[in-house]
VOGU-3710 file (C-alpha; in Angstrom, 3 decimals, decimal comma):
1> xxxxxxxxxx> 15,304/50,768/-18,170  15,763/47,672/-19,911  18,219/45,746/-16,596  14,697/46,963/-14,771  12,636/45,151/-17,100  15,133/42,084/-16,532  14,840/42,083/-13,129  11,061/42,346/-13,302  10,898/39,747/-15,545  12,919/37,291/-13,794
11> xxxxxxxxxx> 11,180/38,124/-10,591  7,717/36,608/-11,872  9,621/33,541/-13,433  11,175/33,267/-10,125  7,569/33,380/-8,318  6,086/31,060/-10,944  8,646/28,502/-10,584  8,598/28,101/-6,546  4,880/27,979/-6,621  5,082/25,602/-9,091
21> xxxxxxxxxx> 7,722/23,418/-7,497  5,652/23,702/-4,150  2,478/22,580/-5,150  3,884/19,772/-7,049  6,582/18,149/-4,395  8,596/14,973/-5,124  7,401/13,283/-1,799  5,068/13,760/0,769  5,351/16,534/2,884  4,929/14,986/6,365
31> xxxxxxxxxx> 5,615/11,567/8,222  1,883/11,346/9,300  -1,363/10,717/7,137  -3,375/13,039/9,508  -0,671/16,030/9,543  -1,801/16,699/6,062  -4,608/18,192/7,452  -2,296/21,190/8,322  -0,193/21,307/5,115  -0,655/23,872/2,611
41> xxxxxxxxxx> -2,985/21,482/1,192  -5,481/22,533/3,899  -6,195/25,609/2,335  -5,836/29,082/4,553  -8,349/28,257/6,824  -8,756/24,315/5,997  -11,480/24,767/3,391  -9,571/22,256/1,152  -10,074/19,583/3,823  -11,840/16,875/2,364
51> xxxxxxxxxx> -14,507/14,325/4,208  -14,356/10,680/3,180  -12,574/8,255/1,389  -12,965/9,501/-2,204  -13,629/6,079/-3,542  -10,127/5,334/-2,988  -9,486/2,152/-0,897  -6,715/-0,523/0,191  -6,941/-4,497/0,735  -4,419/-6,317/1,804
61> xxxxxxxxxx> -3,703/-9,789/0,939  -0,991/-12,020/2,841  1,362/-14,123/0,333  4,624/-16,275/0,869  6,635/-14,315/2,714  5,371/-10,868/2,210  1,622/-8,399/1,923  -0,021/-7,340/-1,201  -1,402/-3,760/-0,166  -3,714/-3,269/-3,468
71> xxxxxxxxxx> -4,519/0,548/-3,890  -7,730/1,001/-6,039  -10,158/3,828/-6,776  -11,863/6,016/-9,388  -8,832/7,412/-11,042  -5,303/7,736/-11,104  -3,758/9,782/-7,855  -1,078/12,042/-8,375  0,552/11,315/-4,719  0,310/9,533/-1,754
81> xxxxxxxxxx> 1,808/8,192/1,559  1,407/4,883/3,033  2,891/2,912/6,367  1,985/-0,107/8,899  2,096/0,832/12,487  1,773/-1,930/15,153  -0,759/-2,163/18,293  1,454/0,792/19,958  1,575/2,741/16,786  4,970/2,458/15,693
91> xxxxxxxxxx> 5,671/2,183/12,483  7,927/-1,277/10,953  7,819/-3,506/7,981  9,878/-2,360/4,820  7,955/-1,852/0,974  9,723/-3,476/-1,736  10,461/-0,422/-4,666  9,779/-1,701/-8,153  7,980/1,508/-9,384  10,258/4,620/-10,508
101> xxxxxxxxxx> 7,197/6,579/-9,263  7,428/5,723/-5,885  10,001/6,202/-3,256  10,796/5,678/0,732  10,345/8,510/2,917  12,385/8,755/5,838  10,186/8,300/8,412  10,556/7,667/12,531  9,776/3,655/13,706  11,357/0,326/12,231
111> xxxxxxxxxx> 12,920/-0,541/9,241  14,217/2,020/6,260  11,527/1,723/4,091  8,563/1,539/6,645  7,049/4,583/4,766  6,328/4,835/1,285  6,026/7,929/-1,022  5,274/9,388/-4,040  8,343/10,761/-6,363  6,769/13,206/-8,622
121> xxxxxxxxxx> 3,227/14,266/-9,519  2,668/12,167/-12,427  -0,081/9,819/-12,390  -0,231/6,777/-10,947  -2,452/4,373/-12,683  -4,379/1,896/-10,263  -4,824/-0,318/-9,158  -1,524/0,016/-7,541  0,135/-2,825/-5,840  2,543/-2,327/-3,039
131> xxxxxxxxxx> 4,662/-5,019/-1,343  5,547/-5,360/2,107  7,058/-7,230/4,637  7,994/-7,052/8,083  11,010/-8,875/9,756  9,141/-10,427/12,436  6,652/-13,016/11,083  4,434/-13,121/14,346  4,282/-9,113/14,546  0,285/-9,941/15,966
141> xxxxxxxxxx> -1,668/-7,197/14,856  -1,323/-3,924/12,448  -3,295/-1,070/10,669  -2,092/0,427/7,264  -2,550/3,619/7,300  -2,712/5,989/4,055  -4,028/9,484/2,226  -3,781/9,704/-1,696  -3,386/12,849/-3,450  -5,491/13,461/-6,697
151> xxxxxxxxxx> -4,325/17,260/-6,947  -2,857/20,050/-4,884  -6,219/20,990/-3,101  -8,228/17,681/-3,364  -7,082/14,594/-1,488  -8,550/11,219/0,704  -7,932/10,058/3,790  -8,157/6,121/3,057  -9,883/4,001/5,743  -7,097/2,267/7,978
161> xxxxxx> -6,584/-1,421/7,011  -6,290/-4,300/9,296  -3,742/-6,870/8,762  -2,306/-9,615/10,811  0,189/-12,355/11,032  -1,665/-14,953/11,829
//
């Protein structure tokens, strides 16, 4: 009687922990801002999907020798997933990490850390500021793309963000 009540027992801690550590992942679950739409995050039947922007918005600013992608909005977001694709919508550039909470996702197109993730589901204040920089300094024209995740069933599809080298 009492191994059965063991086994029970760690049976529901078992299911409480993967559900936990699935809705709660240390990166983004896809390469591609509009594959979300079919993630677990969609709900069964994508009633989760969300219209909109949330609020949530990047600019861009062009420095020195690198881009200032500034990620503002109403509150803090508990994930997201960012990259630059070029005219033919491959991916390049690299982010610069300097934030513990944020990590590069391994991701098809140019450059290691063309893609940039979250590392855990703690908040992330904002504004947010995320360098990047792309290896050929006439690259012509790009669009950031990007989603933010403010919890497991509610997240934003950010507007896509024009930048250019010249």
């Amino acid at each position: 009687m009492t191994s059965s009540f063991i086994l029970k027992t760690l049976l529901i801690y078992l299911t409480i922990f993967t559900f936990y550590a699935s809705t709660w992942p240390n990166h983004a679950g896809t390469c591609d801002v509009k594959e979300v739409d079919q993630s677990p995050h969609a709900g069964d039947k994508g009633e989760n999907i969300v219209q909109g922007n949330g609020g949530y918005n990047i600019t861009v600013k062009k420095e020195n020798d690198h881009y200032l992608f500034i990620l503002a909005g109403p509150e803090a977001i508990r994930g997201l997933l960012v990259y630059v694709e070029d005219k033919d919508g491959k991916r390049f550039g690299e982010f610069t990490l300097d934030n513990k909470l944020l990590q590069y996702k391994d991701c098809e197109g140019e450059g290691k850390g063309n893609t940039i993730t979250h590392t855990s589901n703690d908040p992330k204040t904002l504004p947010l500021e995320l360098k990047w920089k792309s290896d050929n300094s006439s690259f012509g024209d790009a669009v950031v793309r990007s989603v933010v995740v403010i919890d497991f069933n509610h997240w934003y599809h950010l507007d896509d963000v024009k930048c250019s080298s010249s």
